[in-house]
N, C-alpha and C positions, 0 to 999 in steps of 0.2 A: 329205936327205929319207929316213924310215923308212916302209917300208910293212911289215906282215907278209906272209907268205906267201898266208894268206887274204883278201885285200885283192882285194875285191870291184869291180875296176877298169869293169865293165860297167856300175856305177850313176856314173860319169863323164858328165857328162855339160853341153856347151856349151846355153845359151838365152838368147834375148832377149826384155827386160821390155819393158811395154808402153810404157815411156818411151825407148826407146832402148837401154837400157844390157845391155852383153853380160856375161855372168854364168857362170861355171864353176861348176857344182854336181858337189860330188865327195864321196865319203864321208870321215870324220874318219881324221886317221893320231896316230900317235903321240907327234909331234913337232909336232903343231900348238894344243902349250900356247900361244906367244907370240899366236898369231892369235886365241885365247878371252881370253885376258887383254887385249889390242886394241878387241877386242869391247866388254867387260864397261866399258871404259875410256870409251868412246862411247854408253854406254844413259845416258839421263839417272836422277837417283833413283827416279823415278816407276816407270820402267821395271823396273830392274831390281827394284823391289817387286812389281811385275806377275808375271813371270818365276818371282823365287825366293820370293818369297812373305813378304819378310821385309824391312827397308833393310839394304844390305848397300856397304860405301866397297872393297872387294876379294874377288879372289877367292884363298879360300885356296894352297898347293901342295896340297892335298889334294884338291879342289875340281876345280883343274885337272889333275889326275893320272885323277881319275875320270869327268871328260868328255873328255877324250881318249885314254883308252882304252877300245874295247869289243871284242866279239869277232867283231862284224860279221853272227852269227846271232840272238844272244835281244837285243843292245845295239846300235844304227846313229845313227849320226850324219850328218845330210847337211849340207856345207858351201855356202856360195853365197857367192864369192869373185868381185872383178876381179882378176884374175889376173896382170894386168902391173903390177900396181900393187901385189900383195900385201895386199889391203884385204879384210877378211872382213865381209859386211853383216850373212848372219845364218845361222843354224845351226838344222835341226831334229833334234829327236833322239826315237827308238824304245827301249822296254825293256818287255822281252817279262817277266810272269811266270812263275810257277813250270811253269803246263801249256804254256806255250808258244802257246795259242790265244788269248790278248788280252795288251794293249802298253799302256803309259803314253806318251802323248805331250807334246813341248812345244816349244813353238817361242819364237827371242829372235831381233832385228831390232835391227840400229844406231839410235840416236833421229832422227840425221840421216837416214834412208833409208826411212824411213817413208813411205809413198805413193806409191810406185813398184811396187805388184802383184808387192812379193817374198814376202809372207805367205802369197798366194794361191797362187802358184809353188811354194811351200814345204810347204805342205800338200796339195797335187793330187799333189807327188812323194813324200811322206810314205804318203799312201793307198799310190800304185805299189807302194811298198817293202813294205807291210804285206802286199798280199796276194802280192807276189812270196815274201814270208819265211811265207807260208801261216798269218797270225793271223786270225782268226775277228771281232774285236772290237778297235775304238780306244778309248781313253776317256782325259782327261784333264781334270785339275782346273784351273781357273780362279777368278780371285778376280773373285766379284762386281761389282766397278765394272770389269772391263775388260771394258767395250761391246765396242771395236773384237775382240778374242780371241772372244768371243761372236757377235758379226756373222760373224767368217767360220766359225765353227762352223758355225751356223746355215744357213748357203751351201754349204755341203759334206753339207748331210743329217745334222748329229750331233744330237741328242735334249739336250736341257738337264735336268736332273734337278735343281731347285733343293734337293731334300732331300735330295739325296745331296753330303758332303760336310761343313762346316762353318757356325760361323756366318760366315765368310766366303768361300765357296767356293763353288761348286757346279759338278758334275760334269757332264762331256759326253761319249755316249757314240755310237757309229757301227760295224752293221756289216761287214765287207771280204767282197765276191767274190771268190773267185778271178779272174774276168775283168779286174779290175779293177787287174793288175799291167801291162798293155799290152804295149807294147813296150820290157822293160827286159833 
C-alpha cells in the first residue's frame, strides 16, 4: 500500500448505509488502479455511458493512471470500500480549476449497489470535502437522461442549468459554505 506523504488520512473515514452495510470511505492512493478497473468491470454499459459520457468496454492505463492519482488539494477522490472484502462500490472525485474557487464533480457506483443510499453518502461527503478544501462552487455535468444523477442533485440544493452544457448535457451547479465542511 502506497500513500504519499500528503495523504490526507483525516478524510478516513468508517459509516454505515442505511441498508446495513458498513462502508470505509477513504481518499484515493496511488496504488488503487486494480480497485477502479474492478469498479469500471461492475458498471453495466448504461452506466458507465452515464459516468464517462461516452460507451466505453475499458478503462485505459492512462485512464487509470489519472484517476488514481491526484494531489489531494485542487484533485480528491473519495473511495467507498468493504474493506474486508476489498470490494470498491463507488468513488467520488473533486477537480478544482485553475482559481482554485470551483471543482468539477462526479460521482460512479457499482450497477449491482445501486440503492443502498451510497450516492447520497457520497455526495453529502463530497460537499464536506469541498468546503473543507475552501471552493466556493460545485458544478458538474450530467447527461440528460440520467434522472436518478439529477434527482440527487436536486436534493442537495444544486441549480440544473439545462443551457449550460450540450445538446446532451446539462450542468449542475451549487454553492459551498465554509460551514459546511463539519466535522472533518
Amino acid at each position: 500500500m502506497t500513500q504519499a506523504a500528503d495523504y490526507p488520512a483525516g478524510l478516513e473515514e468508517q459509516v454505515v448505509l442505511p441498508d446495513g452495510t458498513a462502508v470505509l470511505l477513504r481518499p484515493i492512493r496511488e496504488d488503487d488502479g486494480p480497485l477502479l478497473r474492478d469498479l469500471f468491470a461492475n458498471m453495466t454499459p448504461e452506466d458507465r455511458r452515464r459516468r464517462f459520457f461516452a460507451p466505453m468496454r475499458a478503462l485505459s492505463e492512462t485512464t487509470v493512471w489519472r484517476l488514481s492519482h491526484v494531489d489531494y488539494r485542487h484533485d480528491i477522490a473519495l473511495l467507498a470500500l468493504i474493506e474486508a472484502a476489498g470490494t470498491l462500490l463507488g468513488v467520488v472525485r473533486l477537480a478544482s480549476e485553475g482559481d482554485n474557487a470551483r471543482a468539477e464533480f462526479a460521482i460512479a457506483l457499482r450497477s449491482d449497489f445501486k440503492g443502498h443510499g451510497l450516492g447520497w453518502v457520497l455526495m453529502e461527503r463530497m460537499i464536506r470535502i469541498a468546503a473543507w478544501l475552501g471552493l466556493a462552487e460545485l458544478h458538474g455535468y450530467v447527461l440528460r437522461d440520467n434522472e436518478p444523477m439529477l434527482r440527487i442533485a436536486r436534493e442537495f440544493g444544486f441549480a440544473i442549468d439545462p443551457d449550460g452544457g450540450d445538446a446532451e448535457t446539462v450542468t449542475v451547479r451549487r454553492p459551498i459554505r465554509p460551514d459546511e465542511a463539519g466535522a472533518l
